[in-house]
N, C-alpha and C positions, 0 to 999 in steps of 0.2 A: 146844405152841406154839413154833415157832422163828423164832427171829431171821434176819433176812434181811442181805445185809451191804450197807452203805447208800453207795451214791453219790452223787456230787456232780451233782446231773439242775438243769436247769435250774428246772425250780420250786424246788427248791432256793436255787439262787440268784437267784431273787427276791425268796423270803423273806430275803434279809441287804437285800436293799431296800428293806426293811419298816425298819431302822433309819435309811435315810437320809431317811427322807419327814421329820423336823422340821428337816431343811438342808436341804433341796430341796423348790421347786413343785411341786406336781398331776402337772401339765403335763411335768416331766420324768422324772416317776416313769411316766408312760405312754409315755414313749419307751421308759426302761428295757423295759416290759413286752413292747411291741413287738418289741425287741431281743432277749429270752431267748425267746419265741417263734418269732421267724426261728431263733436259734441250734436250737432245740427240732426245728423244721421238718428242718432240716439233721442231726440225731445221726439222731433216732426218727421217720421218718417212718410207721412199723407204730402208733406211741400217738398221732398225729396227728388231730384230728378237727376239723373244723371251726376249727382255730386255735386249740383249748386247749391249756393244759399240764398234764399229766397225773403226777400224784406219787404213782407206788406204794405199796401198803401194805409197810407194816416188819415186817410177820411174815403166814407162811402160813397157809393155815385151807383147811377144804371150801367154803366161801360166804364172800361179800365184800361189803360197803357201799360207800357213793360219795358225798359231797359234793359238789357242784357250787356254784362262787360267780361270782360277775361278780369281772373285776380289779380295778376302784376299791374292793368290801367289803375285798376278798383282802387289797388293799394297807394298811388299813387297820383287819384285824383279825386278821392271817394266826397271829401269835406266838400269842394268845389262841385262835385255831381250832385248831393244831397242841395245845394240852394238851387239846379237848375232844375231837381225834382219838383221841390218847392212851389216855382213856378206856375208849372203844370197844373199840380194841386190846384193848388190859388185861381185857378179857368177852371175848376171843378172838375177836373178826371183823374179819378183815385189810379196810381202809378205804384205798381212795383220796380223793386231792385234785386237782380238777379245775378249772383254771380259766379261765374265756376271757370273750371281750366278746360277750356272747349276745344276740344280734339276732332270733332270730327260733325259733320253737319247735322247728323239723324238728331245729335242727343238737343242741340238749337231746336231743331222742326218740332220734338217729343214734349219740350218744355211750351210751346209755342202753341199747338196743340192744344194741349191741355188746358191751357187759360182760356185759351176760344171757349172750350165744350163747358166750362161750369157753367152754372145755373145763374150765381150769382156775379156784378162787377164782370160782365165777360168781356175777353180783350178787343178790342177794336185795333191797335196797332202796337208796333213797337219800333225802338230804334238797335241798331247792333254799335254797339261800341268799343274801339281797341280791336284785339286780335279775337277778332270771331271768323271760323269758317267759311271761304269758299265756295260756289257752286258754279262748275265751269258745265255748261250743258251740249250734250251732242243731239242731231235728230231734231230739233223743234225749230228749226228755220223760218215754218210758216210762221210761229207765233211772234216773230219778228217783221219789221216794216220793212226792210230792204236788204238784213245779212243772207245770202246766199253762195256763201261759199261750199265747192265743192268738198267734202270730207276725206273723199280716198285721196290718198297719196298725202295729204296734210298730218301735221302735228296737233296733238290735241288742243296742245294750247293753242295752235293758229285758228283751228277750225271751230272751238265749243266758244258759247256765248256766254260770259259772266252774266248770271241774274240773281236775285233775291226773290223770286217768283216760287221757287224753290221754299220758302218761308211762307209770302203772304198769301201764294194761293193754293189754298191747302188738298183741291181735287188733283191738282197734278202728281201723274204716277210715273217714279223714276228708277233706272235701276245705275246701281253701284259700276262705275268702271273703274278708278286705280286714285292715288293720292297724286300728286305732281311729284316729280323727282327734284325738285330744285325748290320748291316753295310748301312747305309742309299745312299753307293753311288753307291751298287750293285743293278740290279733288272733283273729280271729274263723273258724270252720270250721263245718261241718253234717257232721252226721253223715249218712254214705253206708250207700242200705239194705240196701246186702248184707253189712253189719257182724253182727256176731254179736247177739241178740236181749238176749242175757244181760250182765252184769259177773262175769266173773271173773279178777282179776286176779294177774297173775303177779309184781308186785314191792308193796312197802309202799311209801308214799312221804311226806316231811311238808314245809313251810314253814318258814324262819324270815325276817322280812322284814327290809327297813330300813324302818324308819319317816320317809324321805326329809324330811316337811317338818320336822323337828325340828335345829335347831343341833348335836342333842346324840344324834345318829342314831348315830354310831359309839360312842359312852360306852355307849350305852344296849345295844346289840349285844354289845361287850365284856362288860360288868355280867351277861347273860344268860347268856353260856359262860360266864363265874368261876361262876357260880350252878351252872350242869352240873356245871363238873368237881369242885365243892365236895358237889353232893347224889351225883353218883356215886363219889367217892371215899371215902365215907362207906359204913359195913357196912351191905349188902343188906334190908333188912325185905322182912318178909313182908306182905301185903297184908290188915290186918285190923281197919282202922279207917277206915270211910266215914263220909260226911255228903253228906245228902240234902235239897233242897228242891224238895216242888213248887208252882209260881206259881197265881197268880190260874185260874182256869178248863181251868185243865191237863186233861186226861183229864176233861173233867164234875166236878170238882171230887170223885172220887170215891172215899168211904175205902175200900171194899171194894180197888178197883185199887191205890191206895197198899200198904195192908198187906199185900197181896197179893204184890207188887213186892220190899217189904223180906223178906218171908219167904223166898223166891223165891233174893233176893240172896244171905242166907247162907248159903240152901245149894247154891247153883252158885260162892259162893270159899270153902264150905268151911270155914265160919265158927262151925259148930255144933260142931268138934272143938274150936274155940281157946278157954279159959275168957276171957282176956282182949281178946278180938273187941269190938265195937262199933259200933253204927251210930246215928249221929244225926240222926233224921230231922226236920223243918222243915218243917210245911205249913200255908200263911198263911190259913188259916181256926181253926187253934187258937191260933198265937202271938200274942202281941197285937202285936208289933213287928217281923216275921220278918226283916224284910232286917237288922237293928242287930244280930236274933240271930246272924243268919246271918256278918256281919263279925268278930261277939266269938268264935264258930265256928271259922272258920278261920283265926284266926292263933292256936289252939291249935299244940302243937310236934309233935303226934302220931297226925293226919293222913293216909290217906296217897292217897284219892281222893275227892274232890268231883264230883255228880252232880247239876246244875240240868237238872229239868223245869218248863220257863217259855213265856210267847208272849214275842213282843219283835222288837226289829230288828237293823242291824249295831251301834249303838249302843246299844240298850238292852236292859233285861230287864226284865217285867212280875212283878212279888211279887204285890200284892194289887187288890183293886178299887179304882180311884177313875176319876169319869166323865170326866176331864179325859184319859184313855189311848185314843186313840182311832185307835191306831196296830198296833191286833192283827195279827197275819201267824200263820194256820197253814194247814192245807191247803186250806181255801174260799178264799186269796186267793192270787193268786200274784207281789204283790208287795208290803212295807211301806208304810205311809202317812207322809205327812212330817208330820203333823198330831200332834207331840207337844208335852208340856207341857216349859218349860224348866229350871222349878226340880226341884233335886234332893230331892223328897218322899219320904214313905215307901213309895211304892206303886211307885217302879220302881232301877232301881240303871243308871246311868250310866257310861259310860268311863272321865269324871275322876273317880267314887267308886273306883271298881277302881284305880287309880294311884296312891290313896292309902292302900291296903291294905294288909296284909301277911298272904299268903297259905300257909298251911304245908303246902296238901296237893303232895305229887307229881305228882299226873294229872288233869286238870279234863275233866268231860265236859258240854259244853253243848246239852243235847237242846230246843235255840232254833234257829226259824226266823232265818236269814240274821246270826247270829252270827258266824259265819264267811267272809263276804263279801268276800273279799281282794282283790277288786276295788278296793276303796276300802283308804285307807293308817287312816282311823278304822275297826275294829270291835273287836267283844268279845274275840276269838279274841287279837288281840294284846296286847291292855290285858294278858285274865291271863298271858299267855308272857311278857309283861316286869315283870310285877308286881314286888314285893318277898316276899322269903321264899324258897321252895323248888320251884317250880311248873317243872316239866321241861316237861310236854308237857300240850299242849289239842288235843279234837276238839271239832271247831265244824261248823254247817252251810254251804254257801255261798248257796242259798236256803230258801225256807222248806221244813218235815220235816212229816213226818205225825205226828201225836200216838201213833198207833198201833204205833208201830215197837218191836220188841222190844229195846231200849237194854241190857239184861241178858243177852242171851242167847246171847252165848258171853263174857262178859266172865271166867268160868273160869278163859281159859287164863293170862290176868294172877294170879291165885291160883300156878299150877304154876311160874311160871316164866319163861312164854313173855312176848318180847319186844312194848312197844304196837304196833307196826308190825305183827305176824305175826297180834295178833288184830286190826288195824283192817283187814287184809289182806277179813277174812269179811264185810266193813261194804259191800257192794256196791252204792253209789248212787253219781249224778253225784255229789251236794250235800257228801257227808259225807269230811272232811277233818283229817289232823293237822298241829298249827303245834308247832314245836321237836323234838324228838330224838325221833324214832319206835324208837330202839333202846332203849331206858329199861326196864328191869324189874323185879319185886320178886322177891321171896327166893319159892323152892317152899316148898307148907306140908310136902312130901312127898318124899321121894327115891326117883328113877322110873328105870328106863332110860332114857338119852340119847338110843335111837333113836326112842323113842316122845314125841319135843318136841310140846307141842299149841300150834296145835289141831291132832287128828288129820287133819280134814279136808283141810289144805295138805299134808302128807306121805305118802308113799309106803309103807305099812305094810300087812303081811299080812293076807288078811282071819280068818285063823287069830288072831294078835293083838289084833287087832280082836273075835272072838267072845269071846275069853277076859276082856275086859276088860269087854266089855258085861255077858257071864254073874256075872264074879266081882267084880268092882272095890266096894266098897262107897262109895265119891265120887261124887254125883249128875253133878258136871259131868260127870267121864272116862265114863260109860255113855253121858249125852248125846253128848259129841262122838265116841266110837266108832260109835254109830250111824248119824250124820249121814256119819262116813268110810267106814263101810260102802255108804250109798246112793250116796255121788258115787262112787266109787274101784271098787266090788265089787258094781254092779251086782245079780249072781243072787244076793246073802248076806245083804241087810236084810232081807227079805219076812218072814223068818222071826221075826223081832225086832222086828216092828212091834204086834201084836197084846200077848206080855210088855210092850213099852214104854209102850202105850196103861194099861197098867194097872198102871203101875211107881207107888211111893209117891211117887217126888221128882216135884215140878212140871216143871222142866226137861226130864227126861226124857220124858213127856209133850206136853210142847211142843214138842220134836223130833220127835216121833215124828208129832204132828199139819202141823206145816209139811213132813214129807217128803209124808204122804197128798195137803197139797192143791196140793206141787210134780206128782204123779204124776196128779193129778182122776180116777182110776180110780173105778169101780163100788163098791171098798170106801169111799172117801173120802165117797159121797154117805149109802152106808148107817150109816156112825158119825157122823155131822154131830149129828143129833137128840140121838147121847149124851154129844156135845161139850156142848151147851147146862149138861147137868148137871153137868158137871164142877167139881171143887172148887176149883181155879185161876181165877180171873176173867179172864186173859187169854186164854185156853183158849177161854171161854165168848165172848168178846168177838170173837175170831175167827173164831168158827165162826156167830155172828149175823152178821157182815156177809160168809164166803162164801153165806151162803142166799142173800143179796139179789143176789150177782155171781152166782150159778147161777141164780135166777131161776127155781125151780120151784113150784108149789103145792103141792108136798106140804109145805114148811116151813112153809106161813101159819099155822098154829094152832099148830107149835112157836114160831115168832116169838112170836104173840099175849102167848102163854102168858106168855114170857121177860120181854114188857114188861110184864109188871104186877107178877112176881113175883119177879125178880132182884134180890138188894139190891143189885149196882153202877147205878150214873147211867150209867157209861158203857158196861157190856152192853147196858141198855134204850135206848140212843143208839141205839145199830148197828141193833138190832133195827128199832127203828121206821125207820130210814133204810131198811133192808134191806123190810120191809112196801114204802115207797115205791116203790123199785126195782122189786119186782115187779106194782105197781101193777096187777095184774087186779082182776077183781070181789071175787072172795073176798078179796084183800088189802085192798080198801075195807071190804068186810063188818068185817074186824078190827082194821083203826085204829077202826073207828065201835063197835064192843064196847070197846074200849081205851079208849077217850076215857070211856065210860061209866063202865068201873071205875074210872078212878083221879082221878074227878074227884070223890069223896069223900077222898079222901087225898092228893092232888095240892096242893104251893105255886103250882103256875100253869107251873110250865118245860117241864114233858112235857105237859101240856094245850095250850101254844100251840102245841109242835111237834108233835103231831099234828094239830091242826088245821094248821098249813102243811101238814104232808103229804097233807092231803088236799085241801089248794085246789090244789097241784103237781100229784096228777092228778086231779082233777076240774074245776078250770079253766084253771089255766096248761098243762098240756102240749097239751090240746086244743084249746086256743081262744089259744094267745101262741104258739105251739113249731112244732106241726107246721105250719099252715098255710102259714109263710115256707117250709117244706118241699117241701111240694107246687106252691105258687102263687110262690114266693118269685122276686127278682130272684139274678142268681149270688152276688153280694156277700150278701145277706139269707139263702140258701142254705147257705152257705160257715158265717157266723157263726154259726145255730143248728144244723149237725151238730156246731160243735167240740161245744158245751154237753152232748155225750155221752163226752165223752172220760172228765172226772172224776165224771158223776153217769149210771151208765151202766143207761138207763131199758130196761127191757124194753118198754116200749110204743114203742119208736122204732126199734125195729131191722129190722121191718118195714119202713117208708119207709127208712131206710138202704141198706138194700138194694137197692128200690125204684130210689134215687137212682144207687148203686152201677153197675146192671146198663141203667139206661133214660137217664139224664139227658144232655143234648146238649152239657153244657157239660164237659170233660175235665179241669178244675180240680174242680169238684164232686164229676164221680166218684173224682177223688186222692183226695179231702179224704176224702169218704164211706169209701171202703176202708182209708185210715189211722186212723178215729174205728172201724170197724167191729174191728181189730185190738184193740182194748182190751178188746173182750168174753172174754176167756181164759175166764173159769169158765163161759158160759152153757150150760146142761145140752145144745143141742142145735148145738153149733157144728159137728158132721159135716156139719150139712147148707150150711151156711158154707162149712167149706171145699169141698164139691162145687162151688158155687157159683163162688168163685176157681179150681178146678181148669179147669172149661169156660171161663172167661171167657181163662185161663193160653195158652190151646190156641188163639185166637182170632187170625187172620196180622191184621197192620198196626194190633197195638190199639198205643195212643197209649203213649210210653216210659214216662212219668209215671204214669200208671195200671198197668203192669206192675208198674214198682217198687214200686209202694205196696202193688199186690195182692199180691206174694212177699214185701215183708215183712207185712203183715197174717196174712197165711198162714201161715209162718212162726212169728209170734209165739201164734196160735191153737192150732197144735201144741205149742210148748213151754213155751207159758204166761208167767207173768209174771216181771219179773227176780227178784223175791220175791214169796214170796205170800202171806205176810203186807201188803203194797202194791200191791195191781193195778192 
């Protein structure tokens, strides 16, 4: 690490402007700013961007960070920003400071850009801090885990999903739609179809806000860097003490998935070598009082990641049952209700309880629907990032998550070392987002080659190294994520490691192995599904009952059957039964109606009513409520029941789909239809789909709108879903 030798640059001296602001107005502190920027304009016009000023990092490195502020935070926390620079530095990644009056998102992305592409120190993340732009996004549904809200007839705001994705990943092609009328720092875009199908993003990126409507917006911003430079200043731990809770009706309320999850956890950070490990798990169906636990919990001193699995909204979290919560948000809804209870009971945990906390863990992971909603200046994500105690960095969602999501599964590379930014880097949904210092990490439990930093996956590594780590490494993670770096990176060199991997001890390894089979939907992937079900992992098993239902074949109905009666997870037999509906032919009714037989000797009544729903969804709703708007329907009446195949994707509907697709008069319908058609990725006979889009492809004067849709539907059918553990 060396030292750079330090000039007098005009960011420079604005920060000595930072001490005139308690003699001097606002108003003339923004002249100044104006003024070191013209002079700025005039030295460097090569660091020039859109009217920032730009304040190099103080020591050289291979990769570089980037701060981005608005000048009124700048001016008002710069002295305080410059020791959490520091920091950074000090773990060796040379960090700029960038500052300017950011108006609108292009000129963020332009400056953003551009540090990626140099040569030299090229950027690997950044954070946005204070009042930086916006990006509310329309069109990109899929790239999310469970938002599925209809668009027509919605407000933009209801309908577009806040992301930062818009920043870190830089292939995304977007087009301009209007600024917010109410909020000047939101503006709104649609994602254009010839955007890449996938999330894969090339930088990390986090938030840290102002919280604008507070007197004490600038105290409160300061108090948060003191709190960085105090928990990073401080000797490294290693990561080996978690606390865990899951909420009210989480995953089916179900222990097998729970214990499942904790076992899971220790041994992807590694936590079986450590005698002094720990994890404190919290799930409100044993405690009597879980949230009061949960408070007394983490203001323990030795802490060092917090993992809420909950329903909830940007203000709340759901703990335990009471009927007065009637504000649930997970993947059947796709937006919270405002119909909650005002007192602070035991059954949910609010903004202002969070404020009056004192929080000891490091890293808070909130696997809550719209937690993270940075749209609004109240939610969860910032209560804990300014909490009291020691709380670095939160990931939150920005709309609601799918329950299903693998929240552990690469969470490893925080074990080894690697920075939260480089593992939230693998977290590829619009929704999911970090607020405070995405460079923050804990101590390796291990000492590795430097060139081998995980996750593997983001790096450029032999696949020579790669085989030797998978073969030899005794660390469940590091075989995990070799493997996974061997599929993205080394294409011809997994195949051989999938079969050992399927049959490796550790979970993990297994569950990589199983989410590469159903990224690839090859021939093998259909013929191991059946001995997915057995497997001793329950998330394994959970996965592989709801691809049956996305593939849609009858050869699974009696491996489903089977599952739901006999699986001790709640939430295997969910999927399963879901997965029966989905394929809803004959013989899948023959086997919800066997199902309903068996378990209604041992059944409290939960899997009893849902199969019965499932079997009035196809035997009377889809025939008699669904299709008919279908076939007879007005365009408006049309339109609304193809979305309803988007999230619940019926094999009995894809017929008319198509149908509608290839015949229909009205050229909004046949969009619609070709974009709802796209969602089917797993179904076992999509070949003959895409022949389908291929001829219509070929066809002179088809209508632009119908192209589009059909190349990406198309498109997205060949390479499947962004994840596929979420389709």
């Amino acid at each position: 690490m060396k030292k750079k030798n330090v000039k007098l640059t005009p960011a420079r001296l604005l920060l000595v402007g930072i001490g005139l602001k308690k003699r001097f107005p606002e108003k003339l502190m923004s002249v100044v700013f104006i003024l070191f920027s013209l002079v700025h304009s005039l030295q460097a016009n090569e660091a020039l961007i859109t009217g920032a000023i730009i304040e190099p990092p103080s020591i050289n490195g291979n990769n570089s960070f980037a701060m981005l502020i608005d000048s009124t935070t700048f001016v008002n926390v710069g002295n305080v920003l410059l020791r959490y620079r520091q920091t950074i530095e000090n773990d060796g990644l040379p960090t700029y400071i960038i500052v300017g009056n950011w108006n609108h998102p292009e000129q963020v992305r332009e400056i953003i850009v551009k540090l990626y592409q140099q040569k030299k120190q090229r950027l690997e993340g950044f954070v946005l801090i204070g009042e930086i732009p916006l990006v509310m996004l329309q069109d990109a549904q899929y790239l999310t885990s469970a938002f599925r809200m209809n668009q027509f007839g919605r407000s933009l705001s209801e309908s577009s999903v806040p992301t930062d994705r818009f920043y870190d990943d830089l292939d995304l092609k977007c087009e301009y739609i209007t600024q917010d009328s109410t909020n000047a720092l939101i503006h709104y875009y649609r994602l254009l179809s010839e955007s890449p199908v996938r999330l894969q993003r090339e930088l990390y990126s986090a938030r840290i806000p102002v919280l604008q409507s507070s007197k004490n917006k600038y105290k409160i911003l300061k108090q948060y860097f003191r709190k960085v430079v105090r928990v990073k200043s401080a000797p490294r731990e290693s990561l080996d003490r978690i606390i865990t809770l899951n909420g009210y009706n989480y995953i089916s309320d179900s222990y097998a998935a729970i214990i499942d999850e904790l076992f899971t956890l220790r041994e992807v950070l590694g936590l079986t070598r450590m005698v002094n490990s720990r994890i404190h798990q919290i799930f409100h169906r044993i405690s009597a009082n879980p949230k009061q636990q949960l408070f007394h919990t983490l203001k323990l001193s030795d802490g060092d990641l917090f993992i809420l699995h909950s329903h909830g909204n940007e203000e709340t979290q759901i703990i335990k049952e009471n009927v007065s919560n009637t504000f649930i948000a997970d993947e059947n809804v796709s937006s919270p209700s405002r119909e909650t209870s005002t007192d602070e009971s035991d059954a949910t945990i609010s903004i202002e309880e969070i404020n009056r906390q004192i929080i000891e863990t490091e890293f808070v992971i909130l696997d809550v629907c719209y937690n993270g909603a940075f749209q609004y200046e109240r939610n969860m994500a910032a209560a804990y990032l300014f909490s009291r105690g020691q709380v670095v960095t939160v990931m939150a969602n920005s709309v609601n998550v799918r329950q299903d999501i693998a929240t552990i599964e690469n969470l490893g590379a925080l074990a080894f070392g690697a920075r939260v930014g480089h593992w939230h880097q693998l977290e590829n949904y619009l929704e999911s987002h970090l607020f405070g210092d995405p460079t923050f990490r804990f101590a390796s439990i291990v000492d590795h080659d430097s060139k081998l930093n995980l996750p593997f996956e983001r790096n450029d590594i032999s696949a020579g190294d790669l085989e030797d780590i998978f073969k030899k490494s005794d660390l469940p993670y590091l075989r995990a994520s070799a493997l996974a770096a061997l599929h993205k990176n080394h294409a011809n060199r997994y195949e051989k490691y999938l079969e050992p991997a399927l049959a490796d001890p550790a979970n993990i390894v297994r569950l990589k192995a199983w989410l590469i089979l159903a990224t690839e939907r090859s021939e093998t992937f259909l013929q191991h599904l059946p001995e997915g079900l057995n497997d001793s992992y329950e998330l394994i098993r959970r996965y592989c009952a709801m691809w049956m239902g996305e593939i849609g074949s009858n050869n699974f109905v009696q491996h489903l059957a089977r599952t739901a009666i006999e699986d001790p997870s709640e939430r295997v037999v969910f999927n399963a039964l879901i997965s029966l509906k989905l394929i809803g032919t004959k013989e899948a009714r023959t086997a919800l109606k066997w199902v309903l037989s068996e378990i209604s000797n041992f059944d409290d009544g939960k899997f009893i009513q849902q199969v019965r729903a499932n079997l009035f969804t196809i035997s009377q709703w889809l025939p008699n409520e669904v299709i008919p708007p279908l076939t007879s329907g007005s365009v408006a009446e049309k339109i609304k029941h193809i979305r309803l195949f988007r999230a619940n994707r019926h094999l009995v509907a894809l017929p008319y789909l198509l149908f509608l697709y290839e015949n229909d008069e009205s050229p909004e319908v046949r969009t619609v239809a070709a974009e709802t058609i796209g969602w089917y990725g797993f179904y076992e006979k999509r070949n003959v789909i895409l022949e389908i889009f291929s001829r219509i492809l070929e066809q002179e004067g088809l209508d632009e709108n119908i192209r589009a849709a059909t190349d990406l539907a198309r498109r997205r059918l060949i390479e499947g879903a962004n994840k596929p553990n979420t389709p």
